[in-house]
N, CA and C atoms as an extended XYZ file, in Angstrom:
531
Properties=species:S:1:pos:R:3:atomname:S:1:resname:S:1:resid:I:1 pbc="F F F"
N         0.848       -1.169        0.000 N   UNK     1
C         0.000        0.000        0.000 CA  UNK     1
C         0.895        1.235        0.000 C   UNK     1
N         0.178        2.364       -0.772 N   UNK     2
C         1.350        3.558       -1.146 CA  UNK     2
C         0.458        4.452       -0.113 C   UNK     2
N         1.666        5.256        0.801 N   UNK     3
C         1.389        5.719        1.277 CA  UNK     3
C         0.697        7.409        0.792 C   UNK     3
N        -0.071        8.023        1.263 N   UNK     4
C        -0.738        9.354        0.593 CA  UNK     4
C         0.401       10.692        0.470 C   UNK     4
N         0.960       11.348       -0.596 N   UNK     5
C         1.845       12.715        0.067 CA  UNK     5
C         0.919       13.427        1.449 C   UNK     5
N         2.029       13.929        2.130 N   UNK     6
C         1.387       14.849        2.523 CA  UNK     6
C         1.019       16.032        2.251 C   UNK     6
N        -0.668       16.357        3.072 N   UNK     7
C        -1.195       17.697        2.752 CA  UNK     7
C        -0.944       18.975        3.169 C   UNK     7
N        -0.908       20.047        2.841 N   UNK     8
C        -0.270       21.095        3.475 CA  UNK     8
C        -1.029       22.670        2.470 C   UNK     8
N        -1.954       23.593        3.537 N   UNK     9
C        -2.294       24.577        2.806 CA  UNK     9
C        -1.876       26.139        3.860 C   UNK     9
N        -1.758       26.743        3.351 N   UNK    10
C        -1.120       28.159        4.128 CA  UNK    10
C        -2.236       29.373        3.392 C   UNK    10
N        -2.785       29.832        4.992 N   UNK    11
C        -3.444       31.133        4.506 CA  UNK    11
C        -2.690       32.501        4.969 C   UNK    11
N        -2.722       33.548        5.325 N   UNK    12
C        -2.251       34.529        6.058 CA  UNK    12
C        -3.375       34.935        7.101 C   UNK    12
N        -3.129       35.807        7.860 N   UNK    13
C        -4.113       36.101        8.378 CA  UNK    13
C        -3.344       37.323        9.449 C   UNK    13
N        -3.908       38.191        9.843 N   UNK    14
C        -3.644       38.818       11.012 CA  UNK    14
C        -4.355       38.814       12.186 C   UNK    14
N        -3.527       39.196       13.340 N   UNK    15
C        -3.826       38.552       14.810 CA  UNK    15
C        -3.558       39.527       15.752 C   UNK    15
N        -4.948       39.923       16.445 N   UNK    16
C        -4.688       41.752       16.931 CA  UNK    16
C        -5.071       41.351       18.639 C   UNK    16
N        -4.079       41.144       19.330 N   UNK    17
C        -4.508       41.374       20.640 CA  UNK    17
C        -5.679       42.372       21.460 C   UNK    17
N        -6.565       41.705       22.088 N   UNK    18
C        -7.476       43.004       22.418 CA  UNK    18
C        -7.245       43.328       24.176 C   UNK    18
N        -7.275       41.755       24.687 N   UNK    19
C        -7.000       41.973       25.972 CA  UNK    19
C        -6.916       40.676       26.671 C   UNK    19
N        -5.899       40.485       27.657 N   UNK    20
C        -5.429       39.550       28.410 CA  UNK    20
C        -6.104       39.843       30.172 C   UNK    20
N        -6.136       39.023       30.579 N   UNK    21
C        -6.767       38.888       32.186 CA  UNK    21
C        -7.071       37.721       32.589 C   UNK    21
N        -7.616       37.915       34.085 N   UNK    22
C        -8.275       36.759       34.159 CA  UNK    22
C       -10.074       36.654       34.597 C   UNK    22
N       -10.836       35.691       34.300 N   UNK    23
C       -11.837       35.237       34.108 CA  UNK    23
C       -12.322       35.439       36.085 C   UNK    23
N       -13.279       36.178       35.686 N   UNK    24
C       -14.321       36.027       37.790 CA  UNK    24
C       -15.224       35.980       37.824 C   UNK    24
N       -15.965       35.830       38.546 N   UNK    25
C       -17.442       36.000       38.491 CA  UNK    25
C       -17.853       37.276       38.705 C   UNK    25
N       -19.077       37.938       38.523 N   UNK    26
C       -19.604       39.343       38.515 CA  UNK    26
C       -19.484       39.603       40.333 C   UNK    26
N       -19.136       40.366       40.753 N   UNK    27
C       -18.926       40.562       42.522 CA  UNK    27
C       -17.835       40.257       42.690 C   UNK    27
N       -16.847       39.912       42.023 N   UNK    28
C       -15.448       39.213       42.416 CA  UNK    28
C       -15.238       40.210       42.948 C   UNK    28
N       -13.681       40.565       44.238 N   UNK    29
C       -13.365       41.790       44.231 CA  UNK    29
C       -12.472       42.378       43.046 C   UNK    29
N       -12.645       43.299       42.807 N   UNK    30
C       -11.752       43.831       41.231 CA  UNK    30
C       -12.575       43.673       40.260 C   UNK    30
N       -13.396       42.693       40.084 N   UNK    31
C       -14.488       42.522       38.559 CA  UNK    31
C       -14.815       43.556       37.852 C   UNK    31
N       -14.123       43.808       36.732 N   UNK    32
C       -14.471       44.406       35.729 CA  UNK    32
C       -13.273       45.888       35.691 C   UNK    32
N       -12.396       45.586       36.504 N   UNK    33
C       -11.251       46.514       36.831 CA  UNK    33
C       -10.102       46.060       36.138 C   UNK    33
N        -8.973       46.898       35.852 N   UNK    34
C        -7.969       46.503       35.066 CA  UNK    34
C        -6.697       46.968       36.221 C   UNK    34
N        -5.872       45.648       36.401 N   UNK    35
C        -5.187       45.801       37.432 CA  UNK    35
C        -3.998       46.613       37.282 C   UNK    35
N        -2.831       47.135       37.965 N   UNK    36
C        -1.548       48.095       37.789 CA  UNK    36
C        -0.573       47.128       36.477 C   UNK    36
N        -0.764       46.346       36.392 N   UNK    37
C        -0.114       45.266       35.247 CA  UNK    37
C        -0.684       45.003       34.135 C   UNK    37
N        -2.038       45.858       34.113 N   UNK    38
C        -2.764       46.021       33.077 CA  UNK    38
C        -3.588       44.561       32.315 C   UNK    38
N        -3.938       43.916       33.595 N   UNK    39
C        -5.148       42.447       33.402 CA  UNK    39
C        -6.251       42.981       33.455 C   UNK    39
N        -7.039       43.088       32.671 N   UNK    40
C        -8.455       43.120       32.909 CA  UNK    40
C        -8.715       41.857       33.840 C   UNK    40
N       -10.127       41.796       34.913 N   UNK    41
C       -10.764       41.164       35.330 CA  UNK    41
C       -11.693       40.973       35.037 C   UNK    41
N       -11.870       40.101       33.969 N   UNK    42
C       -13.276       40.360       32.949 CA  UNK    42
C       -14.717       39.120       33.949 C   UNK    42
N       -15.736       40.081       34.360 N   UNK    43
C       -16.732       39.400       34.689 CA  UNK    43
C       -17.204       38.241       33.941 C   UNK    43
N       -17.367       37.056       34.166 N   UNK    44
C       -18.302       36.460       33.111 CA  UNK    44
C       -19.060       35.501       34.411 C   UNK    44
N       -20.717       35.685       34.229 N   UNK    45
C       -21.368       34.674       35.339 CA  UNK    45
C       -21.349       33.502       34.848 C   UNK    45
N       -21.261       32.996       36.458 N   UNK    46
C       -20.637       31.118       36.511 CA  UNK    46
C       -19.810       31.282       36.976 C   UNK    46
N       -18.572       31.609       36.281 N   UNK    47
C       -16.504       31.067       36.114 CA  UNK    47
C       -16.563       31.710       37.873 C   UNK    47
N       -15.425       30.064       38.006 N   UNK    48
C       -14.860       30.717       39.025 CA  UNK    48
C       -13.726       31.464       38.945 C   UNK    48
N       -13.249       31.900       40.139 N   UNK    49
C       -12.151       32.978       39.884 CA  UNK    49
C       -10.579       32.102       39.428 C   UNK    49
N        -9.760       32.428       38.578 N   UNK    50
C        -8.521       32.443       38.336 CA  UNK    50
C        -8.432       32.241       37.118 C   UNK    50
N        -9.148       31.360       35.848 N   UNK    51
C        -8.608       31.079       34.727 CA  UNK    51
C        -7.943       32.165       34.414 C   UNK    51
N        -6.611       32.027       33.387 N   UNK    52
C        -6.164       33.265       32.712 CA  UNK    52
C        -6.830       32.996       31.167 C   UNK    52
N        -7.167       34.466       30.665 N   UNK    53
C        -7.688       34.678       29.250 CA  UNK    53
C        -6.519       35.577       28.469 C   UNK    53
N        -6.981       35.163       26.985 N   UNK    54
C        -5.985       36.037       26.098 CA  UNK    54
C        -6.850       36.175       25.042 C   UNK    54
N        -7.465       37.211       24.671 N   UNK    55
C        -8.613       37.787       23.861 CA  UNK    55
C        -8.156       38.672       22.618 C   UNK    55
N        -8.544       37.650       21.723 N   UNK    56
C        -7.882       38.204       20.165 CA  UNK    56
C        -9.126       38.615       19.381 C   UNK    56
N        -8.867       39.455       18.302 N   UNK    57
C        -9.629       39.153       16.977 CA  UNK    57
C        -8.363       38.835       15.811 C   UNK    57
N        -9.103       37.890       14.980 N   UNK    58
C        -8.165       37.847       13.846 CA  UNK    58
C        -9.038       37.893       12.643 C   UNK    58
N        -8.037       38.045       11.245 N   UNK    59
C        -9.148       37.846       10.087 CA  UNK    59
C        -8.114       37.137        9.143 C   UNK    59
N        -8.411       37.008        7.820 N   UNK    60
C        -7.855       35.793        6.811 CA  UNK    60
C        -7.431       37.273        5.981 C   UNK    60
N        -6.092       37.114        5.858 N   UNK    61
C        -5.729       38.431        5.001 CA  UNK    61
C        -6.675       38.821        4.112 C   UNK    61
N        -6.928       40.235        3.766 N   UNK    62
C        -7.708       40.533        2.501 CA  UNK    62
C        -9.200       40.571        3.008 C   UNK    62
N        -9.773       40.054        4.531 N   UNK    63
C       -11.070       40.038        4.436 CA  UNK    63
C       -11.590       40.801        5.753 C   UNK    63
N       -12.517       41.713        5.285 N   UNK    64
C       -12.977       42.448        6.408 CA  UNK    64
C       -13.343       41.688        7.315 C   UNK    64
N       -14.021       40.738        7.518 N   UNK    65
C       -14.230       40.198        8.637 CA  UNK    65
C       -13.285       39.728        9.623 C   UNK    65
N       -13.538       40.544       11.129 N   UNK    66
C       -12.846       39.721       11.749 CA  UNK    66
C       -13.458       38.602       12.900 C   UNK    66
N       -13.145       37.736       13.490 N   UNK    67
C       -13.354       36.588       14.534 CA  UNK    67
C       -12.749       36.529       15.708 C   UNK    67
N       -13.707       36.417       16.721 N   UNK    68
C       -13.220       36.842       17.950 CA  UNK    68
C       -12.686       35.775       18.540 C   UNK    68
N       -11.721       35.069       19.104 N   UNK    69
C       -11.026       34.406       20.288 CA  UNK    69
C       -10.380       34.541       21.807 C   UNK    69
N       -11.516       33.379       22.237 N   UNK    70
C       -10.271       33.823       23.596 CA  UNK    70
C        -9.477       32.212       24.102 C   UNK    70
N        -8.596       32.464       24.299 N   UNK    71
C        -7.639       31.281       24.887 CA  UNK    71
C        -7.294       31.197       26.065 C   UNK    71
N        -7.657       30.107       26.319 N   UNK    72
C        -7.484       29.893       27.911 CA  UNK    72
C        -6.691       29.109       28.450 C   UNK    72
N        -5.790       28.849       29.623 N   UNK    73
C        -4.873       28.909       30.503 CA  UNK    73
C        -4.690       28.179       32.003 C   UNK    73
N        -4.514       27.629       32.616 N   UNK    74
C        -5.240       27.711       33.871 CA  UNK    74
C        -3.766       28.341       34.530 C   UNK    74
N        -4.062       29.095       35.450 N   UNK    75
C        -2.680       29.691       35.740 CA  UNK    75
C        -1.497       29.214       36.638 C   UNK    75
N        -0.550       29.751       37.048 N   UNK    76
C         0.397       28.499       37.571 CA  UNK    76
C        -0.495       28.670       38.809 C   UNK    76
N        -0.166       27.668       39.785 N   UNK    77
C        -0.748       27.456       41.300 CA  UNK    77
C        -1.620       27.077       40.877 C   UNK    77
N        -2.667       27.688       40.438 N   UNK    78
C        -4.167       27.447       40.401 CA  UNK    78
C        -4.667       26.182       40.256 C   UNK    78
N        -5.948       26.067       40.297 N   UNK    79
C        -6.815       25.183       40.120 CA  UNK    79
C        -6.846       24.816       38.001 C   UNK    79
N        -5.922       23.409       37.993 N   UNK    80
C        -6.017       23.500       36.462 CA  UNK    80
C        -7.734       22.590       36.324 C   UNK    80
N        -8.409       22.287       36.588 N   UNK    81
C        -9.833       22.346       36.401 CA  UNK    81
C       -10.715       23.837       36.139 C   UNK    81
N        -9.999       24.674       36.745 N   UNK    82
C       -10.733       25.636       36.574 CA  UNK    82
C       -11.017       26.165       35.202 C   UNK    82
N       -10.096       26.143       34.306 N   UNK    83
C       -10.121       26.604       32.668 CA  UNK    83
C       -11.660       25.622       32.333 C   UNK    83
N       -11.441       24.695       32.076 N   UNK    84
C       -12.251       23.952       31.597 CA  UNK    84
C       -13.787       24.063       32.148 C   UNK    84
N       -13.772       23.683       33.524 N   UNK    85
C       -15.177       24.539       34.096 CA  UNK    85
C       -15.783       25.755       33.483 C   UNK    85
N       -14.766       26.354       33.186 N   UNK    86
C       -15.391       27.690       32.989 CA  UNK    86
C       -15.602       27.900       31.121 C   UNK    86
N       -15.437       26.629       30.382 N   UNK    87
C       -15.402       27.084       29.167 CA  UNK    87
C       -16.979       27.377       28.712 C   UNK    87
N       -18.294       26.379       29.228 N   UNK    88
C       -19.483       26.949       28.512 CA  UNK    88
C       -20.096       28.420       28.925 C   UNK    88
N       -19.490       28.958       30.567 N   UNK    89
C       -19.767       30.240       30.875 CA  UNK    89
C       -19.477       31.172       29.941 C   UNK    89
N       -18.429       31.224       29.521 N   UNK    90
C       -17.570       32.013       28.504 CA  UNK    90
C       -17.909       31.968       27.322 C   UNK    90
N       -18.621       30.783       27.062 N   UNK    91
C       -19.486       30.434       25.342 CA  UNK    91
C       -20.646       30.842       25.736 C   UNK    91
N       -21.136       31.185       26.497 N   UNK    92
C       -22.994       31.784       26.369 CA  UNK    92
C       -22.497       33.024       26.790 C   UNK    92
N       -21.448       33.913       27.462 N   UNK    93
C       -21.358       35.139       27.736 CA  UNK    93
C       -20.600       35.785       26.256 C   UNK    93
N       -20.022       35.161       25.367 N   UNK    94
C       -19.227       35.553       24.519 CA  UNK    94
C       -19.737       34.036       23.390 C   UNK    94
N       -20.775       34.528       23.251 N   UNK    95
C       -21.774       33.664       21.840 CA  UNK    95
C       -20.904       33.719       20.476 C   UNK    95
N       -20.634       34.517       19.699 N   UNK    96
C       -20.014       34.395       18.730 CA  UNK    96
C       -18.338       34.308       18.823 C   UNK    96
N       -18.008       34.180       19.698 N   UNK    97
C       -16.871       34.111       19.730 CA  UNK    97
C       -16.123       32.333       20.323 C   UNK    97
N       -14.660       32.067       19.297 N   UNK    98
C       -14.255       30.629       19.507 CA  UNK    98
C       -13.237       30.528       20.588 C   UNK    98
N       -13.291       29.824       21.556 N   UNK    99
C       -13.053       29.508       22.866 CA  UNK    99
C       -11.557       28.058       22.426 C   UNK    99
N       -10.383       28.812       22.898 N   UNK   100
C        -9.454       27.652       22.687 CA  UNK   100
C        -9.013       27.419       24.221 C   UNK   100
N        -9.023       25.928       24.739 N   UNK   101
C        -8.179       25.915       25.728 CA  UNK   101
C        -6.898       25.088       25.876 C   UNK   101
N        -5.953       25.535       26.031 N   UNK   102
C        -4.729       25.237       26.157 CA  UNK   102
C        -4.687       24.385       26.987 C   UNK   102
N        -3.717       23.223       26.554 N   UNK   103
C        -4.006       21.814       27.002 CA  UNK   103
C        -2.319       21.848       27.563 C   UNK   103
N        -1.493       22.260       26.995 N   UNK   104
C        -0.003       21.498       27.258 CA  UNK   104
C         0.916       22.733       26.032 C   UNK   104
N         2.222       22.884       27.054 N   UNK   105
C         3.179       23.653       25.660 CA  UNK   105
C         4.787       23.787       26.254 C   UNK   105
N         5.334       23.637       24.973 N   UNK   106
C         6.634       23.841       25.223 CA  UNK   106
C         7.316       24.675       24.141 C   UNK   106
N         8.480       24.895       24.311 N   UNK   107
C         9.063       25.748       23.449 CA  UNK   107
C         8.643       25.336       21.725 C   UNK   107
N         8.043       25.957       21.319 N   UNK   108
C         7.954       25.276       19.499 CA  UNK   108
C         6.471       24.634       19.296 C   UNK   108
N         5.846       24.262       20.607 N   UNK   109
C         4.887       23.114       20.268 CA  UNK   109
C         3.720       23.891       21.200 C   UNK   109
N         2.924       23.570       21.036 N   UNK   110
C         1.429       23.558       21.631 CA  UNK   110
C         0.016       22.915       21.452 C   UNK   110
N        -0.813       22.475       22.400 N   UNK   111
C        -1.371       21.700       21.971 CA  UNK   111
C        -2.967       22.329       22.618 C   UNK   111
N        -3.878       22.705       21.993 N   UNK   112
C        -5.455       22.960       22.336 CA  UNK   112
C        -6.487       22.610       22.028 C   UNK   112
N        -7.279       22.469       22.702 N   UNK   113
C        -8.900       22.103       22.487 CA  UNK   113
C        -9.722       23.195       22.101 C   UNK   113
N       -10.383       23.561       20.978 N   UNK   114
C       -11.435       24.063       20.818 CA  UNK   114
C       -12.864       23.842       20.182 C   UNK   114
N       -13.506       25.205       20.692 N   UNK   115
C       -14.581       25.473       20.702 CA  UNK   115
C       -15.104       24.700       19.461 C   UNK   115
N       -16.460       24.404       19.130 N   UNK   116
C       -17.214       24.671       17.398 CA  UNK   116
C       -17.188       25.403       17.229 C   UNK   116
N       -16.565       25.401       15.877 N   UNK   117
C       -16.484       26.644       15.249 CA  UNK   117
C       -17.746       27.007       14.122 C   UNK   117
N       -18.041       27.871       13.692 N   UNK   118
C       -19.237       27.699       12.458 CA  UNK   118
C       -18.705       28.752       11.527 C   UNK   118
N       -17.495       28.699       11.124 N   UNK   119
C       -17.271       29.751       10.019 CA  UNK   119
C       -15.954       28.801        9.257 C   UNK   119
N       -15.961       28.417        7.844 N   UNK   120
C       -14.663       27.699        7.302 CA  UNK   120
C       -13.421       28.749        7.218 C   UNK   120
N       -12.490       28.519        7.892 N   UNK   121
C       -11.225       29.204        8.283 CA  UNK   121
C       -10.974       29.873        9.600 C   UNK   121
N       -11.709       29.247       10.628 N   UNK   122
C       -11.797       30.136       11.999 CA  UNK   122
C       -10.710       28.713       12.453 C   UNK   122
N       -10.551       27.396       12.229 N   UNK   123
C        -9.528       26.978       12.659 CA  UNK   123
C        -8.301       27.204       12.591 C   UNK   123
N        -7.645       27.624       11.405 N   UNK   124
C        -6.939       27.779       11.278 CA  UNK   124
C        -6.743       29.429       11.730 C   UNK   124
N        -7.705       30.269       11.929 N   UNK   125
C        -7.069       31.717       12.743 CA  UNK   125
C        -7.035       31.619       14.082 C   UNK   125
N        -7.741       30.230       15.013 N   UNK   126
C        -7.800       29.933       15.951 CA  UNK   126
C        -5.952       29.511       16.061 C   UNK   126
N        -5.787       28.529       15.313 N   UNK   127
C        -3.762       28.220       15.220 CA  UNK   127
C        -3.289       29.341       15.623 C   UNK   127
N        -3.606       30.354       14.634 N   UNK   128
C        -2.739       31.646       14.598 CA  UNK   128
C        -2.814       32.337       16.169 C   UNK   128
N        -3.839       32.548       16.844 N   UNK   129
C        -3.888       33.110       18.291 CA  UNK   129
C        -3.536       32.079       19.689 C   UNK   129
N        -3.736       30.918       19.084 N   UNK   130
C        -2.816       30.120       20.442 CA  UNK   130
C        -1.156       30.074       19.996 C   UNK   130
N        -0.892       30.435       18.406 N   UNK   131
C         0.187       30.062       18.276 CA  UNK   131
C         0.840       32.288       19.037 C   UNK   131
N        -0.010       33.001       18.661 N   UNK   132
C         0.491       34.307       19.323 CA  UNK   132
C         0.498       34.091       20.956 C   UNK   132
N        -0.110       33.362       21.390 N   UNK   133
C        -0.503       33.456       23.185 CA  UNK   133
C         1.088       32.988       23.349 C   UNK   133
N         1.620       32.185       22.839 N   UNK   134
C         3.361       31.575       22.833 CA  UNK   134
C         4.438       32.384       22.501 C   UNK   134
N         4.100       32.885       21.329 N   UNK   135
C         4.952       33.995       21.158 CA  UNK   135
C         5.153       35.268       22.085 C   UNK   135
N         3.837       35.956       21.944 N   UNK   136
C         3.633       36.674       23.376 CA  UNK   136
C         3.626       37.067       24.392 C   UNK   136
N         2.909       35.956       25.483 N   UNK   137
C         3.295       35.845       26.612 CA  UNK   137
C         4.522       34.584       26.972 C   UNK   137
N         4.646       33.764       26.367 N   UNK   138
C         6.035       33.200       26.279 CA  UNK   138
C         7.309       33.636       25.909 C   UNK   138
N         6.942       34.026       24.927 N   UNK   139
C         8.179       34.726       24.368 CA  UNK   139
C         9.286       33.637       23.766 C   UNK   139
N         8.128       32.814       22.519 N   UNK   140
C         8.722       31.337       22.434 CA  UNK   140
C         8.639       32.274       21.047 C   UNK   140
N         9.948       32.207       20.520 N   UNK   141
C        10.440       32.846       19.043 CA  UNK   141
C        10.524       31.376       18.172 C   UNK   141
N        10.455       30.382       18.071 N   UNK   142
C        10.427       29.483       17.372 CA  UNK   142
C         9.449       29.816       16.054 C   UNK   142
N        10.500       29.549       15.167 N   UNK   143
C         9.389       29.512       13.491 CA  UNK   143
C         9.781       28.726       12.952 C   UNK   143
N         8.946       27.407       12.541 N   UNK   144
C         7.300       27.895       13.052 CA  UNK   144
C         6.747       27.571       14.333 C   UNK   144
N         5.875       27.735       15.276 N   UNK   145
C         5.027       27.265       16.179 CA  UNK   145
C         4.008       26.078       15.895 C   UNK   145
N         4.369       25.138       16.592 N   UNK   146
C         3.739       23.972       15.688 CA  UNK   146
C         2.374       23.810       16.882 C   UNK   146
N         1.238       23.835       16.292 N   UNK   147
C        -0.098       24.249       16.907 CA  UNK   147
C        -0.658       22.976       16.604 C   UNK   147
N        -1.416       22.141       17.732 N   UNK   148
C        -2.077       20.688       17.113 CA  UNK   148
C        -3.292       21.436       17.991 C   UNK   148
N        -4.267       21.415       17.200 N   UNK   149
C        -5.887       21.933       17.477 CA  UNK   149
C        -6.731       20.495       17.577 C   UNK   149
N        -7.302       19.914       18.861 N   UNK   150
C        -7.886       18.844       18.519 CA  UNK   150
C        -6.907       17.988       17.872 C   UNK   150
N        -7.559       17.147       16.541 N   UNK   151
C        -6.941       16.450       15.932 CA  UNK   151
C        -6.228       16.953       14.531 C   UNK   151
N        -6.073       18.126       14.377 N   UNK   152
C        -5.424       19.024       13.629 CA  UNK   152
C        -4.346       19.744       13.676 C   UNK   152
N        -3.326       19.729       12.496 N   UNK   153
C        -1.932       19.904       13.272 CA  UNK   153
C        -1.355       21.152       12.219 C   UNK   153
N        -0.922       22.410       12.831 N   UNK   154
C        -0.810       23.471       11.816 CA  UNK   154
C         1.101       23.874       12.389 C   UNK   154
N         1.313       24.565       11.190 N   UNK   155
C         3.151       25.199       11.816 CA  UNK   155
C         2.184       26.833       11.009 C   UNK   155
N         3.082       27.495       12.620 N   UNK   156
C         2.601       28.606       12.796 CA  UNK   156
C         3.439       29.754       12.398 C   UNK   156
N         3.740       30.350       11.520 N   UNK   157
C         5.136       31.292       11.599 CA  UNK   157
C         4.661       32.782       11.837 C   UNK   157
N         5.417       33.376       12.669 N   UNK   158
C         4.836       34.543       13.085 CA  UNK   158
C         5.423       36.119       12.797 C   UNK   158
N         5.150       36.963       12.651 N   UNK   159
C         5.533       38.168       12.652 CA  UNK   159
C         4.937       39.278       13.260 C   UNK   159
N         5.429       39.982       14.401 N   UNK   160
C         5.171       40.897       14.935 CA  UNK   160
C         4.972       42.656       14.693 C   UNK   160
N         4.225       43.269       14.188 N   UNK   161
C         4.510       44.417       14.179 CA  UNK   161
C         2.880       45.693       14.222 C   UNK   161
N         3.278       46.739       14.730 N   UNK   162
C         2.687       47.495       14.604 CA  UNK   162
C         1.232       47.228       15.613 C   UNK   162
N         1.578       46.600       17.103 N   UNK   163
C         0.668       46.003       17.826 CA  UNK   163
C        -0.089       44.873       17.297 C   UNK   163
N         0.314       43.900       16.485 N   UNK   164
C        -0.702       42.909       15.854 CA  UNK   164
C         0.345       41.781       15.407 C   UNK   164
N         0.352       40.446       14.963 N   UNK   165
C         0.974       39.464       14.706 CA  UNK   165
C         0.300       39.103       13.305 C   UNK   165
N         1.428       39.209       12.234 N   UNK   166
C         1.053       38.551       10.747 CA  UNK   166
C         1.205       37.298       10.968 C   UNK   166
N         0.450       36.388       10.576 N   UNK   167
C         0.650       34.556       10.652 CA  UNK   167
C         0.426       34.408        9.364 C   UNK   167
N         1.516       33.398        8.985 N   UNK   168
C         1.380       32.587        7.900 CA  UNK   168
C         0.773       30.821        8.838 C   UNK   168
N         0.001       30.012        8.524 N   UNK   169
C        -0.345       29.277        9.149 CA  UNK   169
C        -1.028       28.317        7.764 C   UNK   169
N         0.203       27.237        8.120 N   UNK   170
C        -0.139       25.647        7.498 CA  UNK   170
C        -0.526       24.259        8.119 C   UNK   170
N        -1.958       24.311        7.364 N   UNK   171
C        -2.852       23.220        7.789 CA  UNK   171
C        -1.637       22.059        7.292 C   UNK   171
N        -1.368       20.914        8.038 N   UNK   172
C        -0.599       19.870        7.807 CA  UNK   172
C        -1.120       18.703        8.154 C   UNK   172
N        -1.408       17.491        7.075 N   UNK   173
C        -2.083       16.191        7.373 CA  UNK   173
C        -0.450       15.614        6.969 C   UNK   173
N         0.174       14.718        7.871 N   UNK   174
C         0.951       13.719        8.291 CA  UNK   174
C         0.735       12.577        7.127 C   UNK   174
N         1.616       12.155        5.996 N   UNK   175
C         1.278       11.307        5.627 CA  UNK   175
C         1.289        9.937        6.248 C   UNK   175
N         0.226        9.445        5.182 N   UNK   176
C        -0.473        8.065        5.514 CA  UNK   176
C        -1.377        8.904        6.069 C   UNK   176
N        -1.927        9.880        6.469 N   UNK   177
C        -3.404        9.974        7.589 CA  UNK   177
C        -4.425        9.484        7.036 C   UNK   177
């Protein structure tokens, strides 16, 4: 049996940070305040207090539309149940928007679970903003950032400028898949 080449497609897209924090419930103390380090404490009812969030929009080069993301974290110390608890709060408080949660990462690699998506190409701009949450707040310069979404596996290459991250981002099927 011959094995299949592998598949491989690259869109562009840009990737605009809007705001990083962490996730509380409405009454938390601080809720809805932006701390001296500049975290929002974004209310959402339900979540308990600590997940960390990283709140993007991105779009597919060339297209007005953009798509909202937030990626989630559970923070060090914390309760790592807590991300996950809190993902359908965050999907009925933030309806149109795709919910990634960060499962595991190391320098170059990352690995997340997300949301349904209902738009063709929100996975792959979803790559592009867990692959910026690395670059970013890691400060993992590796190109490319190799992003496995679910059962989907993208290399992320990134460019920084002008407050926003250009991604080139290739969908990659492993031959034989």
């Amino acid at each position: 049996m011959m094995a299949r080449a592998a598949r491989e497609h690259a869109v562009s897209a840009e990737v605009k940070p809007i705001e990083d924090g962490f996730l509380v419930p409405p009454g938390h103390p601080g809720a809805g305040e932006v701390t001296a380090g500049r975290f929002v404490m974004l209310p959402v009812p339900g979540v308990e207090p600590s997940p960390q969030f990283f709140r993007y929009s991105a779009a597919l080069q060339g297209d007005p539309r953009t798509s909202e993301f937030f990626i989630l974290i559970a923070t060090p110390g914390g309760d790592p149940s807590a991300a996950p608890r809190a993902l359908p709060h965050l999907e009925r408080a933030f309806p149109s928007a795709t919910v990634a949660l960060l499962l595991d990462a190391r320098t170059g690699w990352v690995r997340a679970r997300v949301s349904a998506l209902k738009d063709a190409g929100r996975k792959e701009l979803a790559a592009g903003c867990v692959a910026a949450v690395l670059a970013g707040a890691s400060w993992d310069e590796s190109d490319p950032i190799l992003v496995e979404l679910d059962e989907e596996h993208f290399a992320v290459s990134l460019v920084h400028g002008s407050e926003r991250w250009h991604a080139v981002i290739r969908a990659q099927t492993a031959p034989g898949a």
